[in-house]
VOROGU-878782 format. One line per field, with one value per residue (C-alpha): x negated, y negated, z negated; residue in three letters; residue number from 1. Coordinates in steps of 0.02 Angstrom, whole numbers, plus 50000, padded with zeros to 5 digits. Layout:
! residues N
X = c(X,...)
Y = c(Y,...)
Z = c(Z,...)
aa = c(ALA,...)
i = c(NUM,...)
This chain:
! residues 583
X = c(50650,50480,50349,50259,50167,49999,49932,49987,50185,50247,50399,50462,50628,50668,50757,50827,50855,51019,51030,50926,50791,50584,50437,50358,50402,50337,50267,50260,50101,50119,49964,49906,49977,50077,50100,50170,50300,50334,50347,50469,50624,50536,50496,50662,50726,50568,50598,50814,50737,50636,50787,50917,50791,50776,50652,50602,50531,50466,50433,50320,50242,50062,50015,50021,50127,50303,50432,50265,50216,50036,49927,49824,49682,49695,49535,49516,49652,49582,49552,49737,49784,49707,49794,49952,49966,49883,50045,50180,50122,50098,50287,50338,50280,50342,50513,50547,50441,50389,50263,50181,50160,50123,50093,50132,50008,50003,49841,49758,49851,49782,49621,49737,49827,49667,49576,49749,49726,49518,49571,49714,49880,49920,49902,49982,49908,49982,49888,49934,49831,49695,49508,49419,49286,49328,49223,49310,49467,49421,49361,49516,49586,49450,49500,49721,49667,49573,49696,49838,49748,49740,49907,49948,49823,49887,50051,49979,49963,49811,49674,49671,49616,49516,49495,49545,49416,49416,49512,49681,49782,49982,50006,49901,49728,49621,49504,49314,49326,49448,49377,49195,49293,49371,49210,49140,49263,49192,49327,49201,49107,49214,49260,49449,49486,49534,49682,49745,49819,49791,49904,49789,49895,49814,49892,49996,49881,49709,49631,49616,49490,49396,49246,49360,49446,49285,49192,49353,49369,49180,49239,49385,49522,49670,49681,49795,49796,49919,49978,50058,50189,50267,50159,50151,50330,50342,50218,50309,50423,50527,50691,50600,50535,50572,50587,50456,50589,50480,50358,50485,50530,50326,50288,50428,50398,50208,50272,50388,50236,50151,50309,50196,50035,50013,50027,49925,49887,49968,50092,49992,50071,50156,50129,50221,50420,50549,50605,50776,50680,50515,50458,50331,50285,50414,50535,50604,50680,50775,50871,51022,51167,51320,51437,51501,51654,51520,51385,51259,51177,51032,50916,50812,50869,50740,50791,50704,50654,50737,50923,50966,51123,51140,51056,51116,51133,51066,50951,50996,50850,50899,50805,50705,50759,50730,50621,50646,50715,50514,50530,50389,50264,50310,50372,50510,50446,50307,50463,50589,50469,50412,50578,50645,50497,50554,50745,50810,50884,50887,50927,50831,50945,50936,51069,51154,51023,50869,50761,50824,51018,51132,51159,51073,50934,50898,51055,50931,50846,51010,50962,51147,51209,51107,51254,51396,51499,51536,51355,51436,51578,51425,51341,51501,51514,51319,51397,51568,51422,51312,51462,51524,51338,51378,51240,51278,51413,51349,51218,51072,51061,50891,50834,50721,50781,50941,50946,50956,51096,51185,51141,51220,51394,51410,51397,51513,51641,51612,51656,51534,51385,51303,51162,51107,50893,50855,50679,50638,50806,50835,51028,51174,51313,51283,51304,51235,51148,51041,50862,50869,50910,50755,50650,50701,50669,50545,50390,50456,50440,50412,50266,50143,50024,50007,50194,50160,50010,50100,50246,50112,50037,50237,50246,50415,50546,50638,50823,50742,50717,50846,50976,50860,50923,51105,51100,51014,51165,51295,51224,51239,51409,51475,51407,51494,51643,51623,51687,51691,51598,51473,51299,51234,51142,51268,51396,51277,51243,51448,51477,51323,51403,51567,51483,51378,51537,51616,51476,51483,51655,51622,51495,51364,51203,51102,50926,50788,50631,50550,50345,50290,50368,50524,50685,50792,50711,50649,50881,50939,50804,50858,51011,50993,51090,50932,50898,51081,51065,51207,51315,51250,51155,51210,51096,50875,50739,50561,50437,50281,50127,50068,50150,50206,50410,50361,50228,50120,49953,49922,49872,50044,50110,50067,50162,50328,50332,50314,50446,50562,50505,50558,50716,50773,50707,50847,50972,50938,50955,51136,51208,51375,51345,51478,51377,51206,51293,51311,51146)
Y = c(50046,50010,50131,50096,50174,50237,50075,49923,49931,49921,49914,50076,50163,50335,50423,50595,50744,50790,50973,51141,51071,51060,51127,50953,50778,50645,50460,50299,50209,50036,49943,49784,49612,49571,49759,49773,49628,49702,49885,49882,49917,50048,50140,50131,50225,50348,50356,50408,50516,50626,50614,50696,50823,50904,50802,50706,50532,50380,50224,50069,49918,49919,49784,49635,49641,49635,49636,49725,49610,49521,49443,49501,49379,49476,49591,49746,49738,49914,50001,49976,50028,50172,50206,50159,50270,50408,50364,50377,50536,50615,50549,50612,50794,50800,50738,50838,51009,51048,51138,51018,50825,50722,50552,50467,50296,50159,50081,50029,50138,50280,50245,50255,50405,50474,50451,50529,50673,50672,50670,50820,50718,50747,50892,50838,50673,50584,50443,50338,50183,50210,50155,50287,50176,50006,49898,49925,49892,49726,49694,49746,49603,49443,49488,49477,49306,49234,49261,49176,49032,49014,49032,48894,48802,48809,48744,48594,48656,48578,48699,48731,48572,48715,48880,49030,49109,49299,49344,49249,49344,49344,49238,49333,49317,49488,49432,49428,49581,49663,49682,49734,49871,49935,49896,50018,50145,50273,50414,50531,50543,50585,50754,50835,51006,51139,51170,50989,50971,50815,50738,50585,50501,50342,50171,50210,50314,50222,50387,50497,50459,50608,50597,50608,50751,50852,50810,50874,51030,51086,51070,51201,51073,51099,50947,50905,50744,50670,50514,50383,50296,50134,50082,49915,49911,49910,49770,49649,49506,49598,49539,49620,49776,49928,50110,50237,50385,50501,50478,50516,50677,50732,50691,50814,50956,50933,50951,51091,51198,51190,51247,51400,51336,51368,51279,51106,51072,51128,50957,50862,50762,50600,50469,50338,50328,50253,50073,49986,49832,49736,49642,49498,49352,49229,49352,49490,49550,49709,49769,49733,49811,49720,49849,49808,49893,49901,49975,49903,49748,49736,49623,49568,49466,49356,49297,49194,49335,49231,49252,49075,48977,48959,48876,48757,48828,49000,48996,49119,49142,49215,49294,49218,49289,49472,49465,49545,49479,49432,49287,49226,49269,49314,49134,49182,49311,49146,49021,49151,49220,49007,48948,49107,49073,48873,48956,48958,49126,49179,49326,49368,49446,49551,49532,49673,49764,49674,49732,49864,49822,49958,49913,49933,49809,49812,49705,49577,49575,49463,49317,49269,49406,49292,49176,49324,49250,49426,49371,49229,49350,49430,49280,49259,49420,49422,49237,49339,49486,49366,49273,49450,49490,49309,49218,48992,48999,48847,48880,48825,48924,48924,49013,48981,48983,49084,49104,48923,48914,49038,48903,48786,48871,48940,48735,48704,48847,48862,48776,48874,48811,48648,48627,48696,48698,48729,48758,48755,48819,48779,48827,48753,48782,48910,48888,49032,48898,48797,48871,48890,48695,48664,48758,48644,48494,48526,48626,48626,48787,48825,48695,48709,48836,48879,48934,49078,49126,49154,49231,49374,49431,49468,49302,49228,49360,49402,49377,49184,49185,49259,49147,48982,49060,49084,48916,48824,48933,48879,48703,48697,48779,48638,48508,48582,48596,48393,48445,48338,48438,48351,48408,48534,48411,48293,48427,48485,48293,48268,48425,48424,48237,48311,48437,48302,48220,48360,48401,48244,48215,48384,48316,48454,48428,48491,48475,48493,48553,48559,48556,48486,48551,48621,48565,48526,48420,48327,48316,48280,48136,48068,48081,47964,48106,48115,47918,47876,47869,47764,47885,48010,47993,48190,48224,48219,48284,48340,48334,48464,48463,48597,48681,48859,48903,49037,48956,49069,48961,48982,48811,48760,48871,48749,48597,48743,48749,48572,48514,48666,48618,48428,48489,48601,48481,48333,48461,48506,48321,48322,48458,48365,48321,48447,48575,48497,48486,48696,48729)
Z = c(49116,49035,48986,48823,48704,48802,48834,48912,48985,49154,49232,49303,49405,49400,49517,49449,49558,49668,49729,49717,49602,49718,49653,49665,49557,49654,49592,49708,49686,49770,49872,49811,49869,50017,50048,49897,49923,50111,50072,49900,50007,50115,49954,49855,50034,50023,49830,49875,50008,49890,49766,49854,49930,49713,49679,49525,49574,49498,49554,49450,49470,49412,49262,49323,49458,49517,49357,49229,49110,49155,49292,49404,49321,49141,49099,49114,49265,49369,49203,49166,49356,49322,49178,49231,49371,49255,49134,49255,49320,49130,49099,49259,49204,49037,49106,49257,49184,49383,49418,49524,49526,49679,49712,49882,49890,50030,50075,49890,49799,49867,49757,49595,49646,49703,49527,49465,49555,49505,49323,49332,49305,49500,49610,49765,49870,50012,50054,50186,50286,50145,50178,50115,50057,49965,50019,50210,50122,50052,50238,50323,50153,50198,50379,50346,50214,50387,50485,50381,50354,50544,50557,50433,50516,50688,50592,50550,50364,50278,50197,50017,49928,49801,49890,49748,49662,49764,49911,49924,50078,50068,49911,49778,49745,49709,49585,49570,49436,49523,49698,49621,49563,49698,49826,49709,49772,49872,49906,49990,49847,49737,49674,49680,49590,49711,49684,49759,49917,50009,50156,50260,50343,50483,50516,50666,50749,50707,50660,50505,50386,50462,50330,50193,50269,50304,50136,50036,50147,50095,49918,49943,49953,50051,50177,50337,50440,50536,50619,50507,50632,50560,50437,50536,50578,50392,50303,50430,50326,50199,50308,50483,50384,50441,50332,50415,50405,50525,50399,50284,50345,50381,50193,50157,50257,50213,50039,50062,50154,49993,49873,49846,49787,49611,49468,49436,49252,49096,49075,48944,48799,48863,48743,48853,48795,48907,48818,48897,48850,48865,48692,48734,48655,48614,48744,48793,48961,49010,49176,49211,49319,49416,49464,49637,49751,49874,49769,49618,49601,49494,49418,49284,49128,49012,48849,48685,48564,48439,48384,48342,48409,48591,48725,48806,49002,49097,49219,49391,49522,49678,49808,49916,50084,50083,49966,49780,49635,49581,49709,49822,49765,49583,49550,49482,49361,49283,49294,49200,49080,49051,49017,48932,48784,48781,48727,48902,48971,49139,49277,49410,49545,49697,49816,49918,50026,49937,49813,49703,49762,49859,50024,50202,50198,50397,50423,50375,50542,50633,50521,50515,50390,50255,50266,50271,50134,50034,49953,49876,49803,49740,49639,49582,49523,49451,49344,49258,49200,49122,49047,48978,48896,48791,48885,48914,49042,49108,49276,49366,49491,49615,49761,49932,50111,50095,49899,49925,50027,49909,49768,49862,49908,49752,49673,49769,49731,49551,49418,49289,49426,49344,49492,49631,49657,49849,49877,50062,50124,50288,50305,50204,50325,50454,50644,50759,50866,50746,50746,50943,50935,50797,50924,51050,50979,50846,50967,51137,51144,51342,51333,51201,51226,51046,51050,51171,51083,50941,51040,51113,50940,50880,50756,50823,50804,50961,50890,50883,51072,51118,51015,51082,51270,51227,51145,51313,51404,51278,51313,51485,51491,51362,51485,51651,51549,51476,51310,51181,51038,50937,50939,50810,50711,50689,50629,50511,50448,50430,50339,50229,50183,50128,50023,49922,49891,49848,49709,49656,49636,49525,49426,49493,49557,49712,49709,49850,49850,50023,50060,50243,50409,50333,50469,50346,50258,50413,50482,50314,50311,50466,50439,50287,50167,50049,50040,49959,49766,49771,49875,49795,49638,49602,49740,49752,49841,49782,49901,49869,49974,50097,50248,50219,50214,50073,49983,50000,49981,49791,49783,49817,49680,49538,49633,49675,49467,49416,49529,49462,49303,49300,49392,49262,49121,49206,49189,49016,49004,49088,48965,48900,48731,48665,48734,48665,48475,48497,48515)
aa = c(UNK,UNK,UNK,UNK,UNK,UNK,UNK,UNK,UNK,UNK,UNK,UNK,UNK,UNK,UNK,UNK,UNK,UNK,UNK,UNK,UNK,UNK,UNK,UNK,UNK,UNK,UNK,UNK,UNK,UNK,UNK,UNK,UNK,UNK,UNK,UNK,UNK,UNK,UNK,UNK,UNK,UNK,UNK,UNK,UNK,UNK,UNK,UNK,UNK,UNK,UNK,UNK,UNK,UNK,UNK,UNK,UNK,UNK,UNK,UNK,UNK,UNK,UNK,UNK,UNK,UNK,UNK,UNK,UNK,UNK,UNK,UNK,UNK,UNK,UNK,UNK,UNK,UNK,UNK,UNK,UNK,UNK,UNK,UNK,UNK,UNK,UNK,UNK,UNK,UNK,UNK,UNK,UNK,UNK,UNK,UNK,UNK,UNK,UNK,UNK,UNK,UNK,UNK,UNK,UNK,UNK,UNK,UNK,UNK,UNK,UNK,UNK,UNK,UNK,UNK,UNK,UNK,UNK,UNK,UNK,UNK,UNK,UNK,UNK,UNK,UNK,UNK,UNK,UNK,UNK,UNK,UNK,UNK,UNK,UNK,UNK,UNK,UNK,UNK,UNK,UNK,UNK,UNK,UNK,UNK,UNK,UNK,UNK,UNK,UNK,UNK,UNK,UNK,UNK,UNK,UNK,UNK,UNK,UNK,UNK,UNK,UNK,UNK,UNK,UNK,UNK,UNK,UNK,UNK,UNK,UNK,UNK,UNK,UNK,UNK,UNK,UNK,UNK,UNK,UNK,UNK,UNK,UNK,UNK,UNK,UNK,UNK,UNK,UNK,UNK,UNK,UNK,UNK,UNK,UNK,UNK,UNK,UNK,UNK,UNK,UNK,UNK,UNK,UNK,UNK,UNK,UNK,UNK,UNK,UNK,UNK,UNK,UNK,UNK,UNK,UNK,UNK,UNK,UNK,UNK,UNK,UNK,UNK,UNK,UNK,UNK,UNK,UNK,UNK,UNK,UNK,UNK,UNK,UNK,UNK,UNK,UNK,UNK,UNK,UNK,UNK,UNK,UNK,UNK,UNK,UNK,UNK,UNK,UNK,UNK,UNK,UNK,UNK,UNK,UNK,UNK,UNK,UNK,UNK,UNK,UNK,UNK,UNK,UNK,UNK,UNK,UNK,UNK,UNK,UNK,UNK,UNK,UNK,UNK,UNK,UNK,UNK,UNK,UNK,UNK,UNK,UNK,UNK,UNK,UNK,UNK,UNK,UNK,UNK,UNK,UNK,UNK,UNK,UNK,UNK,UNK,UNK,UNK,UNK,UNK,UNK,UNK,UNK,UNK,UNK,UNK,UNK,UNK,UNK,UNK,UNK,UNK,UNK,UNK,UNK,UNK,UNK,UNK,UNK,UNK,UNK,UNK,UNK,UNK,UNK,UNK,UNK,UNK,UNK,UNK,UNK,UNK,UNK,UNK,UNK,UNK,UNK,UNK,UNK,UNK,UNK,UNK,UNK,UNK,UNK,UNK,UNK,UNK,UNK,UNK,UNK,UNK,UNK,UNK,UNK,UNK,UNK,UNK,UNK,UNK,UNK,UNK,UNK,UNK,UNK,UNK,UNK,UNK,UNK,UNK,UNK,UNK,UNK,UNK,UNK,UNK,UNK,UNK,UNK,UNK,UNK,UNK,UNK,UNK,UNK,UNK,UNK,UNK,UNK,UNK,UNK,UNK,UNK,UNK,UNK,UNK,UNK,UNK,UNK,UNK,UNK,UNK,UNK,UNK,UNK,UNK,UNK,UNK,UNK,UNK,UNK,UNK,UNK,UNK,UNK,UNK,UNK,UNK,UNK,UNK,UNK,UNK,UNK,UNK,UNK,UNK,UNK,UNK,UNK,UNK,UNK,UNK,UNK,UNK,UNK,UNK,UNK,UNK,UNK,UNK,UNK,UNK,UNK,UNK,UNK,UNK,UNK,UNK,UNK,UNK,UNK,UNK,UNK,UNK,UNK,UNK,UNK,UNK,UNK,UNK,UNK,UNK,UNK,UNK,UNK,UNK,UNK,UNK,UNK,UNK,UNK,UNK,UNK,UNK,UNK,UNK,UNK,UNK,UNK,UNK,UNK,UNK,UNK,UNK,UNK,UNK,UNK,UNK,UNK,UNK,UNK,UNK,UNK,UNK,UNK,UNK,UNK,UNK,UNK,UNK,UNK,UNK,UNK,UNK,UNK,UNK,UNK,UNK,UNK,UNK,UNK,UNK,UNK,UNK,UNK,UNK,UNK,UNK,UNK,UNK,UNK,UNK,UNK,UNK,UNK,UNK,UNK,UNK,UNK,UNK,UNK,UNK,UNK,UNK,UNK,UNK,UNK,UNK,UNK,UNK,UNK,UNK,UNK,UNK,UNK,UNK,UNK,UNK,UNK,UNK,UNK,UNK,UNK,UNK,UNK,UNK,UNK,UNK,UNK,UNK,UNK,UNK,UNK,UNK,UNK,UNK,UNK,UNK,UNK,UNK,UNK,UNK,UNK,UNK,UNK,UNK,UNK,UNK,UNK,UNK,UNK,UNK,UNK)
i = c(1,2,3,4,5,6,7,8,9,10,11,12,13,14,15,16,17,18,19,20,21,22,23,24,25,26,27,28,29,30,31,32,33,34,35,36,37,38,39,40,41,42,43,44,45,46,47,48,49,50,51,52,53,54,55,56,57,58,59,60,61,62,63,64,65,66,67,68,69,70,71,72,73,74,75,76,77,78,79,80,81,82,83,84,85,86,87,88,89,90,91,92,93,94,95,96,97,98,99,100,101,102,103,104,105,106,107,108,109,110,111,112,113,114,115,116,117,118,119,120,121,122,123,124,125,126,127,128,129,130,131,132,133,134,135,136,137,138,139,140,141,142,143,144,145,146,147,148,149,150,151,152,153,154,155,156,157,158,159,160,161,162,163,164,165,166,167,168,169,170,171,172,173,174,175,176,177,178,179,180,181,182,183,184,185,186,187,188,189,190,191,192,193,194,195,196,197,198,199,200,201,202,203,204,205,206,207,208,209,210,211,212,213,214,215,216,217,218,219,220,221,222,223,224,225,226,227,228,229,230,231,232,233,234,235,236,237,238,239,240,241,242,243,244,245,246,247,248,249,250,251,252,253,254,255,256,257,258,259,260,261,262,263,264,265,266,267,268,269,270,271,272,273,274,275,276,277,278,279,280,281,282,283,284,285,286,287,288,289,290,291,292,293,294,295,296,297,298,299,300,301,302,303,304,305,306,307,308,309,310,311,312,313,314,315,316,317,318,319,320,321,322,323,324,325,326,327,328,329,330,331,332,333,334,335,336,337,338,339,340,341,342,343,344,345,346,347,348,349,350,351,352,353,354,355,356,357,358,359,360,361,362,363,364,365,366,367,368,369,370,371,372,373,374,375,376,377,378,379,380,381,382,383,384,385,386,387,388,389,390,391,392,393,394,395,396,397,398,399,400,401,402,403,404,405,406,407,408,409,410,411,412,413,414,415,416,417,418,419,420,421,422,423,424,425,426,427,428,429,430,431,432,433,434,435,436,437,438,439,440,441,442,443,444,445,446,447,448,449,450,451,452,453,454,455,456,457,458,459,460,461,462,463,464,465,466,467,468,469,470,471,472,473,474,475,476,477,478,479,480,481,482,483,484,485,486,487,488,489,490,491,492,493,494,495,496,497,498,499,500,501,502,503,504,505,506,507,508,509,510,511,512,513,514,515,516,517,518,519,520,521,522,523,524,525,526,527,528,529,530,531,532,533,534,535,536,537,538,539,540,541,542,543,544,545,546,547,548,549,550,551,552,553,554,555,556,557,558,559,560,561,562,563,564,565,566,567,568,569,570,571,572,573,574,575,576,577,578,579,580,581,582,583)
């Protein structure tokens, strides 16, 4: 849902109650940035935790972010943090009636729920892996932005041809405004009424912000600390994230310890009201459920505020990976929201296990159950429910790494499918042994130095070794035995061939987008499969600079939407003219 009404709206999820109704509703305020991105699943688990424990919960993105309307650039941006997570908690009160209302915040959040809490709209606070001062937080930010751009360095990425103005770290920039605000954050100086209770949780046993905790103590405040295991384990890759359930469980007994504390504020009026859907210039979106056999699928659907005729195709963005429905990012969200105002309507969609989607998301960690083809049933599934809500039964549908390879499958099964836009995917057919051969060939991986380096500090996953060992077993075995297989990249070259042909012969489309360094691009060059316009003129390849599988660099954003741009413009441009004459 969307809250409105009390300033600007944001995009919300509320979670009602199961069982013997708690003393406590509880609100979710998110971090800032890549924390954000690599946390969402961990707190739709903490959010279904809290649920079925009585509680009333609600989780939101903040203006600006995730599926809210906005960018982080707009003025004003902290005042309308503040706000918001003033808002939810109001709304949260006046729905639920408890007593008490607590917010749970990771790292930057913690500020907002702390000014919440300043202000009288929350009377419980667990804050976890929050600075208590800002400007060591936007420290602890330059430091994580440093460190990626090494990373993408030692990957032979180039720098950013115009560095962002503020601190760019995982794909977002905090603006100028924005981080004078929050280095003006001071948490220790800063007054709480006493009747809070605060919860200070460290990052995986760093140590408790032990000012914080002594400076609200002298001003009657009731304050524990504790170790916060798993807060790294859990701003890893969205796909290699892991839900902290012992914190989890400490959040709740901390909470049930203070069932008796009396009452917080009188519940003020909420002048927020939930709306189903989100009016904004020249569109409108709204959530959207697929009902599933093995649970709901859900997503987000744009569409031209205007009524009139129909257009011409609908646009379906998958995720990227693991990562929500927003894409990498939040391309998706600018793309959707771009082409839903030009009259073209789209869904964003999470996947089984991703996002907002049912399903256990840790299956995610054996990179193989990407390709498990019950997500294609899925798509398909996601295609009949946008036919049924009257939407252009005629798709594009885009996604990165394995939203790609869904694209792709789903061309090729589907007759309703008109293209398929693959940005950087790296798999269209799966075979268990594929990355360990890439690794192989593409960094010799037992020889360069920087390989190990990044081995020690935990950036190569250690499902990628250990496949790269079975494979060089596998290998070895095959040889003994003299079969007569064909090598992995040559089976991948013949079968990507017949599924050109088949597209073609279909009159579908497949479309590439790949920056530098991606493996795919580099085999299906070499293979001559993305040279052959006359082979295959249903087939073409964009190529975007920069060196960075998600795009993260947001320099490389603006190339990432022209080339989806001009793609989606050439299929406009293929709509039969039967269709065209309908619109």
């Amino acid at each position: 849902m969307y809250l409105e009404g009390g300033g600007e709206p944001f995009f919300a999820t509320y979670h009602p109650p199961a069982g013997t109704l708690a003393p406590q509703a509880v609100i979710l305020v998110p971090p800032f940035g890549w924390d954000d991105t690599a946390t969402y699943r961990a707190r739709r688990e903490w959010a279904l935790h809290l649920a079925a424990a009585g509680r009333h919960v609600l989780r939101f993105d903040l203006p600006g972010t995730g599926d809210s309307p906005g960018s982080l650039g707009d003025p004003d941006r902290w005042e309308s943090w503040l706000a918001a997570t003033q808002r939810a908690a109001a709304w949260l009160r006046a729905r639920s009636s408890a007593p008490r209302i607590a917010a749970i915040a990771l790292g930057s959040g913690g500020y907002l729920a702390f000014d919440a809490a300043a202000a009288g709209a929350v009377d419980d606070l667990v804050l976890w892996a929050t600075p208590p001062q800002g400007k060591r937080f936007l420290r602890e930010l330059s430091a994580f932005a440093r460190l990626e751009a090494q990373r993408i360095a030692e990957s032979g990425g180039p720098p950013s041809p115009e560095p962002a103005e503020g601190i760019e770290a995982g794909g977002h920039v905090l603006p100028p405004e924005l981080a004078e605000r929050i280095r003006a954050v001071d948490l220790e100086q800063t007054q709480l009424p006493a009747s809070c209770r605060v919860l200070l949780l460290d990052r995986d046993g760093a140590g408790a912000a032990d000012g914080l905790a002594q400076a609200l103590r002298a001003a009657g405040v009731d304050v524990e600390t504790a170790e916060g295991r798993g807060y790294a384990a859990m701003v890893q890759p969205p796909d290699l994230s892991r839900a902290p359930r012992e914190v989890f469980a400490l959040a709740s007994a901390w909470l049930e310890r203070g069932s008796g504390a009396r009452a917080g504020a009188a519940p003020s009026p909420a002048a927020d009201a939930p709306a189903a859907t989100l009016e904004l210039d020249g569109l409108r979106e709204r959530p959207f459920v697929i009902e599933r056999p093995e649970g709901r699928l859900r997503g987000i659907v744009a569409e031209p505020a205007a009524n009139g005729g129909s257009a011409p195709l609908t646009l379906v963005f998958l995720n990227a990976g693991a990562i929500r429905r927003t894409g990498p990012n939040r391309l998706w969200v600018s793309a959707a929201r771009r082409w839903a105002e030009r009259g073209i309507p789209s869904l964003r969609l999470d996947a089984e296990g991703i996002g907002d989607a049912d399903g256990d998301g840790e299956v995610y960690q054996e990179v193989g159950r990407f390709h498990d083809p019950h997500l294609l049933d899925q798509v398909a599934s996601a295609l009949d429910a946008l036919v049924e809500l009257g939407l252009p039964p005629r798709f594009v549908l885009i996604g990165l790494c394995s939203g790609g390879h869904w694209a792709f499958k789903t061309a090729l099964r589907d007759e309703r499918a008109a293209a398929a836009v693959m940005v950087n995917t790296r798999i269209l057919y799966w075979h268990e042994h594929l990355d360990p051969a890439r690794d192989l060939r593409r960094t010799r991986l037992l020889v360069r130095p920087v390989t190990w380096k990044r081995l020690l500090r935990g950036d190569v996953p250690v499902h990628r070794w250990k496949g790269f060992a079975e494979w060089i077993a596998a290998g070895v075995a095959s040889r003994l035995r003299r079969t007569s297989e064909p090598r992995v990249f040559e089976w991948q070259a013949a079968v990507v061939a017949e599924g050109f042909s088949a597209l073609r012969d279909a009159g579908r489309s497949a479309h590439f987008v790949f920056c530098e360094g991606e493996p795919l691009r580099d085999e299906l060059t070499a293979a001559g499969l993305l040279a052959d316009a006359e082979g295959w003129p249903n087939v073409s390849a964009t190529f975007i600079p920069g060196r960075e599988h998600t795009l993260k660099p947001v320099w490389m954003h603006a190339h990432a939407e022209r080339a989806l741009d001009d793609v989606i413009r050439r299929e406009l441009a293929r709509v039969p003219e039967a269709v065209s004459e309908a619109v």
